[in-house]
VEXKOLTOR-960673 format. One record per residue (C-alpha): residue number from 1; residue in three letters; z, y, x. Coordinates in steps of 0.001 Angstrom, whole numbers, padded with zeros to 6 digits. Last residue first. Layout:
<atoms>
ATOM   pos   code        zz        yy        xx
ATOM   NUM    Ala         Z         Y         X
...
</atoms>
This chain:
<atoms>
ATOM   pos   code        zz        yy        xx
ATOM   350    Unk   -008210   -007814   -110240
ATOM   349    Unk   -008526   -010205   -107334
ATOM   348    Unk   -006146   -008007   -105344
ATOM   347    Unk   -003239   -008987   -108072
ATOM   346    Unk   -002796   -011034   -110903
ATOM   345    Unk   -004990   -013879   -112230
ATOM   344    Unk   -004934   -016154   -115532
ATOM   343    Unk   -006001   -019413   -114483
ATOM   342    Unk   -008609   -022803   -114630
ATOM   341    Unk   -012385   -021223   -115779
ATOM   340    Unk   -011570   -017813   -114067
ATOM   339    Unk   -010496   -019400   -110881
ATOM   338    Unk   -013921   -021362   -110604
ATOM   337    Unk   -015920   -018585   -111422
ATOM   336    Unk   -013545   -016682   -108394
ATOM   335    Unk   -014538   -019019   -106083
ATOM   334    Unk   -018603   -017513   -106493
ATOM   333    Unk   -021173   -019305   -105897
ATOM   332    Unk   -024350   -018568   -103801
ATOM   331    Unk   -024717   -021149   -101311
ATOM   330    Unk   -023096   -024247   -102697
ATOM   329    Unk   -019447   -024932   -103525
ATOM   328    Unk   -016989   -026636   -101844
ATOM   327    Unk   -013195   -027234   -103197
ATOM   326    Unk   -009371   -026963   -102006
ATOM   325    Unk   -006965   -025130   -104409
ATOM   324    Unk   -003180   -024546   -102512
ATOM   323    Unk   -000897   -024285   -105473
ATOM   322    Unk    002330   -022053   -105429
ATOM   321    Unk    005668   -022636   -107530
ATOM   320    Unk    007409   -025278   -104511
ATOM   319    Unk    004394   -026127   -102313
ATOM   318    Unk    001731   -027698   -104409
ATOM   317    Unk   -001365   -029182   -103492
ATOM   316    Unk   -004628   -029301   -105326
ATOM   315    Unk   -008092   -030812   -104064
ATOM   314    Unk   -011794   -030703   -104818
ATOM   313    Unk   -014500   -032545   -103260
ATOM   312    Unk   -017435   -030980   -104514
ATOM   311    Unk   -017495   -027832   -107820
ATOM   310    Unk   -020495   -028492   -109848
ATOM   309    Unk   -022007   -025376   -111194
ATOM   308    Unk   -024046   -025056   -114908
ATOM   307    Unk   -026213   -022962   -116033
ATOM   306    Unk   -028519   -023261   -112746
ATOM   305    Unk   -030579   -019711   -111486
ATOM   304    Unk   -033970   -019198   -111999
ATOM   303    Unk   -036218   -016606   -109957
ATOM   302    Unk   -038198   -013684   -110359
ATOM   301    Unk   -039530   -011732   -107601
ATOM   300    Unk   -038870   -007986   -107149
ATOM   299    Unk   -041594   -006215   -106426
ATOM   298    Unk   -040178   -002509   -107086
ATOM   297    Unk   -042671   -001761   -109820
ATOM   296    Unk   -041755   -004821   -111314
ATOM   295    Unk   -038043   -004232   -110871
ATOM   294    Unk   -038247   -000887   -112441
ATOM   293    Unk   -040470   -002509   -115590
ATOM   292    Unk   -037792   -004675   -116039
ATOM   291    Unk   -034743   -002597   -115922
ATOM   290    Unk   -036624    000045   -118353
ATOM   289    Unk   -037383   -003057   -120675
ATOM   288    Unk   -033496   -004237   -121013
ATOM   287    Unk   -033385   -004077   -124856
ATOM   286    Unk   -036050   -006533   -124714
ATOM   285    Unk   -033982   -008728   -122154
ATOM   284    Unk   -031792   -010920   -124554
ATOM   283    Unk   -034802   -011167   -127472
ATOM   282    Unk   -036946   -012646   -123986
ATOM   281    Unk   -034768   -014857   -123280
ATOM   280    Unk   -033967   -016739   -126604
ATOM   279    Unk   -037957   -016173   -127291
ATOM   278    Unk   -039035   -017811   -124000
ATOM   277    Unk   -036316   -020876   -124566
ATOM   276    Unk   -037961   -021362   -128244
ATOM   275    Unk   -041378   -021427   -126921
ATOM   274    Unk   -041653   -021635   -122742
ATOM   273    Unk   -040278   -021072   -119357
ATOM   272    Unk   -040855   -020893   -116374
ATOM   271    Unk   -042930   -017448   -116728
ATOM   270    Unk   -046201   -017353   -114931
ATOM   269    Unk   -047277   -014273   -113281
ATOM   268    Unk   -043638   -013269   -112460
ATOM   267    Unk   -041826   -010243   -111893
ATOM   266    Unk   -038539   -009534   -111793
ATOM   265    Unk   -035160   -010991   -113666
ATOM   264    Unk   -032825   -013903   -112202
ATOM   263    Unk   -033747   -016051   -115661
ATOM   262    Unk   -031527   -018869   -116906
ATOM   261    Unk   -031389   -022428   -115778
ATOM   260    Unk   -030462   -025822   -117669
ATOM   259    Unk   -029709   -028821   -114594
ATOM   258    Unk   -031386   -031500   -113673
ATOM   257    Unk   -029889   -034545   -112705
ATOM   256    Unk   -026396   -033775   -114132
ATOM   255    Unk   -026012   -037132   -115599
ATOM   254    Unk   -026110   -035435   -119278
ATOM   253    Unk   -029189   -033681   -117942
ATOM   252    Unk   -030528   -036834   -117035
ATOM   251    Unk   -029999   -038581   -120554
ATOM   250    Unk   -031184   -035131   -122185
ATOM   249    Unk   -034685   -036244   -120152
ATOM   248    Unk   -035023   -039875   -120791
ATOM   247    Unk   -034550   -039102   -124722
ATOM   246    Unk   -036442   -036360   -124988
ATOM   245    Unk   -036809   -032787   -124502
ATOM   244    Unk   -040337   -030801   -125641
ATOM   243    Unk   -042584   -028231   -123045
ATOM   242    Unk   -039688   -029066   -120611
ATOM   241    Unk   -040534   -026499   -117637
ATOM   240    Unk   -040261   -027753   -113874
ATOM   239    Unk   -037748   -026307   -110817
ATOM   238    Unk   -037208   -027197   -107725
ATOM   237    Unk   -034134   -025600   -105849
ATOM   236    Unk   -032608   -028705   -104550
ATOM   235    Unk   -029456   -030740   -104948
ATOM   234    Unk   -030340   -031358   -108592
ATOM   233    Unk   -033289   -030555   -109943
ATOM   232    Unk   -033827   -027186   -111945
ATOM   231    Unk   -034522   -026875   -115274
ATOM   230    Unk   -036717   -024541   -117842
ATOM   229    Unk   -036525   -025174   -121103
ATOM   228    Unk   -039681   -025177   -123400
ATOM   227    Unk   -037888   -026231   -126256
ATOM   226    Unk   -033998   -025371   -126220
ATOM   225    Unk   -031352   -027937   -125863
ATOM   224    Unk   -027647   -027271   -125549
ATOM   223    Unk   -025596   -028608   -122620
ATOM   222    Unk   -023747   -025739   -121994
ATOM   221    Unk   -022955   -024529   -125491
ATOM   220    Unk   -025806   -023316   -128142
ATOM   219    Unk   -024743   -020239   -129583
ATOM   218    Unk   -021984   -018867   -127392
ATOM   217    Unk   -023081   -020845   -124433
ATOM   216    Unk   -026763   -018994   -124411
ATOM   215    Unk   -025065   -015950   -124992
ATOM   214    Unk   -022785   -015812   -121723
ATOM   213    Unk   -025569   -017509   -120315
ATOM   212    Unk   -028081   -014261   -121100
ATOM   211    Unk   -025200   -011588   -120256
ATOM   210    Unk   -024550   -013448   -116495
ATOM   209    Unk   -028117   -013713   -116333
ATOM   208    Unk   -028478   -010097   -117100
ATOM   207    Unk   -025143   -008823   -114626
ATOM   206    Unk   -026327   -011017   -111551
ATOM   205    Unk   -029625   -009154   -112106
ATOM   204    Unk   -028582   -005542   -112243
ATOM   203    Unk   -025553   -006545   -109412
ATOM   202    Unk   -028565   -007826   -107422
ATOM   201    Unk   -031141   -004700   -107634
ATOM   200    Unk   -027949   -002473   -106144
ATOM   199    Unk   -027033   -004688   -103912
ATOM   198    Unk   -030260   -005095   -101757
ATOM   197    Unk   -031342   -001393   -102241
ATOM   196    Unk   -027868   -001091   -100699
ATOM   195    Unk   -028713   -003221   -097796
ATOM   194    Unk   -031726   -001650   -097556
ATOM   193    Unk   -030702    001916   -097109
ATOM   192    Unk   -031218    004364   -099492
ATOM   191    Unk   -033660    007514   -100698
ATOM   190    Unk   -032763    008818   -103840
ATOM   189    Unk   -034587    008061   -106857
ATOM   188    Unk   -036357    010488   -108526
ATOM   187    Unk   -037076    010845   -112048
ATOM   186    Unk   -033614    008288   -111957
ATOM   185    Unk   -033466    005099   -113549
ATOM   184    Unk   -032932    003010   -110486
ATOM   183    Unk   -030069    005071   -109047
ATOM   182    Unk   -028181    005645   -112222
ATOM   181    Unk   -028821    001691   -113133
ATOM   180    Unk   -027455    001038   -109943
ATOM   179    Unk   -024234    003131   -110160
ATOM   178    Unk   -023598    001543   -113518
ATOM   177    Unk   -024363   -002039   -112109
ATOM   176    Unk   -021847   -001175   -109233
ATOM   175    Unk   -018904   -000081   -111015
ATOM   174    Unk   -017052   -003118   -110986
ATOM   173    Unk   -014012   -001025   -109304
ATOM   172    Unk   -014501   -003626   -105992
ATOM   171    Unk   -018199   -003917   -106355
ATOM   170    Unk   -020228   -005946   -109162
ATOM   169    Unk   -021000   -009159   -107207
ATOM   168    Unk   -017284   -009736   -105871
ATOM   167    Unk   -016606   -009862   -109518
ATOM   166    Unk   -018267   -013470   -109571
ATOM   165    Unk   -022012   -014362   -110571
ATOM   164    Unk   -021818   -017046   -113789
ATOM   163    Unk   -022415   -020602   -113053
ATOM   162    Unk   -020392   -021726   -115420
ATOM   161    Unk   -017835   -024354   -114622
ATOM   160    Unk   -018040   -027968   -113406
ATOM   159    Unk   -017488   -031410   -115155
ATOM   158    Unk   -014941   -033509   -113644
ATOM   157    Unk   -013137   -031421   -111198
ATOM   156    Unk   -013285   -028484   -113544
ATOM   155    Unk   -011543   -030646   -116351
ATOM   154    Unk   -008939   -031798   -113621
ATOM   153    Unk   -008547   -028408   -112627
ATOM   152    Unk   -007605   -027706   -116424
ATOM   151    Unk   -004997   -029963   -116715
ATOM   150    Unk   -003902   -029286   -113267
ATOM   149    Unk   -003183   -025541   -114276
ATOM   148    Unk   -001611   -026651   -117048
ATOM   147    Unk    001036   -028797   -116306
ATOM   146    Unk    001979   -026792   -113225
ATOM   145    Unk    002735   -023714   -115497
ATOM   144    Unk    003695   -020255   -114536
ATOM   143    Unk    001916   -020681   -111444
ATOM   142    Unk    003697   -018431   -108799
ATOM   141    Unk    001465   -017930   -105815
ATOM   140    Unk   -002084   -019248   -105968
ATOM   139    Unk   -003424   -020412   -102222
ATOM   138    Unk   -007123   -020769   -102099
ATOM   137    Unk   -008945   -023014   -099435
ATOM   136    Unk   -012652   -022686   -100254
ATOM   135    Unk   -015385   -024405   -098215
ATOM   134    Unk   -018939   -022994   -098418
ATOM   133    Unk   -022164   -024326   -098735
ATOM   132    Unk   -025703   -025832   -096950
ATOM   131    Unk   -025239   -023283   -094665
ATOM   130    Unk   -029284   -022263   -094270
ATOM   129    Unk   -029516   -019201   -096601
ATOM   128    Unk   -030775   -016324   -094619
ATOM   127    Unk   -031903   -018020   -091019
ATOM   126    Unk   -029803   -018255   -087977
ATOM   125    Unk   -032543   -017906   -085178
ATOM   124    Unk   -034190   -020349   -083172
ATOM   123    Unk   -034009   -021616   -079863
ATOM   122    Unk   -029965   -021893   -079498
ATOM   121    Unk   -027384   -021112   -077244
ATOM   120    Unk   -024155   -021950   -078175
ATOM   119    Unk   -020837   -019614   -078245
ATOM   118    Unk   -017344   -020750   -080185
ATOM   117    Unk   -014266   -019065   -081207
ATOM   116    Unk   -015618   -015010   -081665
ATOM   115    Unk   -013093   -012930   -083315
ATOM   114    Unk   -012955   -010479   -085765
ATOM   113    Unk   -010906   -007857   -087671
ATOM   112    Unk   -007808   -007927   -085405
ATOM   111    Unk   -010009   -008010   -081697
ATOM   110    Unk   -012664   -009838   -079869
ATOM   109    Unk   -015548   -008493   -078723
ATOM   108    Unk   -014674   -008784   -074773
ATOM   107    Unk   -013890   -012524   -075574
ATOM   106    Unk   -018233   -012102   -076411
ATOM   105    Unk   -019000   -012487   -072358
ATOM   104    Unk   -022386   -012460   -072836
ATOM   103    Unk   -024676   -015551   -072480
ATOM   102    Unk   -027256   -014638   -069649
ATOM   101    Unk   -029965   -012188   -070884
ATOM   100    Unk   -033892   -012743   -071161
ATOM    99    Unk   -034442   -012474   -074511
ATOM    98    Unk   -031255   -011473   -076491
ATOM    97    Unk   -031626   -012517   -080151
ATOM    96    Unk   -027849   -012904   -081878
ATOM    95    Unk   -027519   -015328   -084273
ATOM    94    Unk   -024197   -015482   -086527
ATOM    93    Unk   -022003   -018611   -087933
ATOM    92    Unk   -019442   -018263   -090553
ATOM    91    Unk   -015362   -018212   -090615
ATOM    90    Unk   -013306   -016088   -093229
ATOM    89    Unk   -009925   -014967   -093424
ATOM    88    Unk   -010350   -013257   -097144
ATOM    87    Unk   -011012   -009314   -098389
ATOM    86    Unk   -013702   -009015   -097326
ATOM    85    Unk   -015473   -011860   -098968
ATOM    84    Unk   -018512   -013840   -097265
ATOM    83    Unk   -022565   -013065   -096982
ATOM    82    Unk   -024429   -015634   -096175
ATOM    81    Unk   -026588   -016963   -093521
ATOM    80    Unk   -026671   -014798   -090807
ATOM    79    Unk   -028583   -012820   -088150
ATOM    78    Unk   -028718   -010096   -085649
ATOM    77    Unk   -030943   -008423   -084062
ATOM    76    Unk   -032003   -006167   -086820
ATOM    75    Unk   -028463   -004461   -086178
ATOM    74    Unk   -030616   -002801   -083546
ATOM    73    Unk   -029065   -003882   -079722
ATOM    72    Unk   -026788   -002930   -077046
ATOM    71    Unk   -024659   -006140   -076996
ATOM    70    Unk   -021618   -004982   -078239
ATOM    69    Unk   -022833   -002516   -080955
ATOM    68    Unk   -025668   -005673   -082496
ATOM    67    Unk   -022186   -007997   -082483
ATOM    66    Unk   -019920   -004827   -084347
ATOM    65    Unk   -023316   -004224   -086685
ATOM    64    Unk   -022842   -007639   -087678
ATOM    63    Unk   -019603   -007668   -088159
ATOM    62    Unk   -019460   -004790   -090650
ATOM    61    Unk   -022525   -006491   -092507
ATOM    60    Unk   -020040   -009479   -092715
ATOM    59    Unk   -017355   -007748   -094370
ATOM    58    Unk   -014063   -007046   -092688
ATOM    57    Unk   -010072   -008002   -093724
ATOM    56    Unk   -010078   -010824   -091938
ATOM    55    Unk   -013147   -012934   -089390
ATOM    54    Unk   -013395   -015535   -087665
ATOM    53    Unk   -017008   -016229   -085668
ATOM    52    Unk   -018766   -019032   -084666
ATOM    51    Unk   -021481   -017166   -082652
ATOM    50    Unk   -025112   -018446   -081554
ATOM    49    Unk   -026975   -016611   -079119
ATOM    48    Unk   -030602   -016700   -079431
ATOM    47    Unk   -032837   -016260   -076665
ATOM    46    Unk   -032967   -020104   -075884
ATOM    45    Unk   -030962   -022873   -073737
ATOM    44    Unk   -028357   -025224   -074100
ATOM    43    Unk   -029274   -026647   -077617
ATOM    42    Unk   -025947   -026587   -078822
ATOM    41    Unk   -026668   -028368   -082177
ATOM    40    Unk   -025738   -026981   -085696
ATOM    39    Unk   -023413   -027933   -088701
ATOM    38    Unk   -023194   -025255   -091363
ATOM    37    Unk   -020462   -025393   -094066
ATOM    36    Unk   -019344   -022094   -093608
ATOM    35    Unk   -015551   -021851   -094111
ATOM    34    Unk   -013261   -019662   -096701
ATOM    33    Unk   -009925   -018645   -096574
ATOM    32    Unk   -008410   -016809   -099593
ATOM    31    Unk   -004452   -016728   -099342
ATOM    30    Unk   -004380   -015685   -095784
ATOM    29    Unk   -005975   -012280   -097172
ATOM    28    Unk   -002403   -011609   -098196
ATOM    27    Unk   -001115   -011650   -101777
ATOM    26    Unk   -004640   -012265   -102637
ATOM    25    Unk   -004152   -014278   -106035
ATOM    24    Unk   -000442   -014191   -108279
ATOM    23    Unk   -000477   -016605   -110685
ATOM    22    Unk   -000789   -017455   -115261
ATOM    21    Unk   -001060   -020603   -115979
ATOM    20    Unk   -004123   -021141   -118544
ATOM    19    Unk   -003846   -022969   -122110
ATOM    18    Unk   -007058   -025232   -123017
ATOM    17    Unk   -010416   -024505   -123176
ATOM    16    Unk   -013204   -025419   -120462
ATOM    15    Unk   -016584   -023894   -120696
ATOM    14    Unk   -015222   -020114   -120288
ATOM    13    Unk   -016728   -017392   -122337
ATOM    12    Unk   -016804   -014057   -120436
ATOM    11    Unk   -014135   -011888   -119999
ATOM    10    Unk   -013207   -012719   -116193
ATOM     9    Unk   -016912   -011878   -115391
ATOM     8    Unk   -015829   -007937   -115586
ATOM     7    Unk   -018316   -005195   -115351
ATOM     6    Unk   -016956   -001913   -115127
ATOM     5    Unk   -019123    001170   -116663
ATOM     4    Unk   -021148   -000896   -118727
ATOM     3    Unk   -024694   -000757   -118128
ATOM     2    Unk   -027265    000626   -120825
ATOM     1    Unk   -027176    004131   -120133
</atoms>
């Protein structure tokens, strides 16, 4: 076996350094709310209903099986963006594809775990990936020490955190990659859904980039150089390989123009990077060949994921011992990479 049997982020090396408060996270699922960024038009018309829902204490798979229930229809109905927390008070947009029906009546859906506060009708359906982020409002109960939680929060504020994949990627115990590895390794694997498939092949991913950047930052720190980087543009997805840096180049990087990416492992047939970055990576995933192979076999595409994750318009507010933590991150970041950078946690979290 090569994965751990719990995987835990919180032990990997932070950017910022300095002395963290210790607090109390998830006393209630009121204490981790977080919002869809996703502005969209009424259209007045079309086969896809739109739903603005709120949700506590249920995942969004579980809600969208609930909609797909309700209105008589596969589960393959129904669409989202993202996939949000569990355990949080959460609000996010599905799609709903009903040809030919009136607008149900979705106050009939509404109970504890969910409920639906706006309807529009729309032409299209909700596509995977199209919020353009997510807005975090996280209370912390009983910071030991004001001073230096907002020392840190200022140093997140200014300059970002890693962009490592958050415990909410390796399942509840942070078991997952184990059970994955079990699964994928196997003479022959048993049969399971897609959304498991899903989560099994991205906890074995999440876990080797978080294991590459972990290493990357030990030896070379966030903003070290390798020849034949790869990097990503800012505020897009585009990527482009740096055969050697100079000047104009580290100057953008320092501006946070481009950013330095590490591999989300599969199968390519023309790696990103080259040289002294390909060696770096490829010494990292040698020991990691079964994995590899597996994914290939399994068409899984590689991608490239930034180092480095800007957190946008950030807040703090205090009420007596307890901060309230107000910040937007993009599609596929994790709060709790922001927590682990600025405070020692107790509680659901762990």
């Amino acid at each position: 076996m090569l994965a751990p049997q719990q995987v835990t982020p919180a032990e990997l090396p932070r950017l910022h350094h300095g002395v963290r408060a210790q607090a109390e996270f998830k006393q209630t699922p009121q204490d981790f709310q977080v919002i869809e960024q996703l502005e969209v038009a009424d259209d007045g018309e079309g086969e896809h209903q739109w739903l603005w829902v709120r949700k506590e204490g249920a995942n969004t798979n579980f809600c969208a099986e609930k909609i797909a229930r309700f209105a008589g229809v596969s589960p393959k109905n129904v669409s989202y963006s993202g996939l949000k927390d569990r355990q949080a008070v959460t609000w996010q947009w599905f799609s709903i594809q009903l040809p030919g029906k009136e607008t149900l009546n979705w106050d009939e859906l509404n109970d504890k775990e969910m409920s639906v506060e706006r309807v529009i009708r729309r032409t299209k359906k909700l596509k995977t990936g199209f919020h353009r982020g997510n807005r975090f409002v996280i209370r912390l109960a009983n910071v030991s020490s004001r001073e230096s939680l907002e020392a840190l929060w200022k140093k997140v504020s200014e300059q970002g955190v890693i962009n490592y994949f958050g415990e909410q990627r390796f399942g509840r115990s942070g078991d997952n990659v184990a059970q994955a590895e079990r699964w994928l390794m196997a003479e022959r694997p048993a049969r399971i859904s897609k959304n498991k498939r899903s989560l099994y092949l991205s906890s074995l991913r999440s876990y080797l980039f978080n294991q590459i950047v972990a290493e990357r930052i030990r030896q070379f720190g966030i903003d070290g150089r390798l020849a034949g980087d790869c990097v990503m543009l800012e505020g897009s997805k585009s990527v482009f390989t740096v055969e050697q840096w100079d000047d104009e180049l580290t100057q953008r990087l320092l501006n946070n123009n481009i950013y330095l990416t590490a591999p989300l492992a599969g199968s390519t047939n023309k790696p990103l990077v080259k040289g002294e970055a390909e060696a770096f990576e490829l010494s990292l995933l040698q020991p990691y060949e079964s994995w590899l192979q597996a994914f290939k076999k399994l068409r899984v595409e590689a991608a490239r994921r930034a180092l480095l994750l800007r957190v946008e318009d950030p807040e703090i507010s205090w009420q007596d011992g307890d901060a309230e933590l107000r910040f937007t991150l993009p599609p596929g970041a994790y709060a709790t990479t922001v927590l682990n950078e600025i405070v020692d946690l107790s509680g659901e979290s762990r």
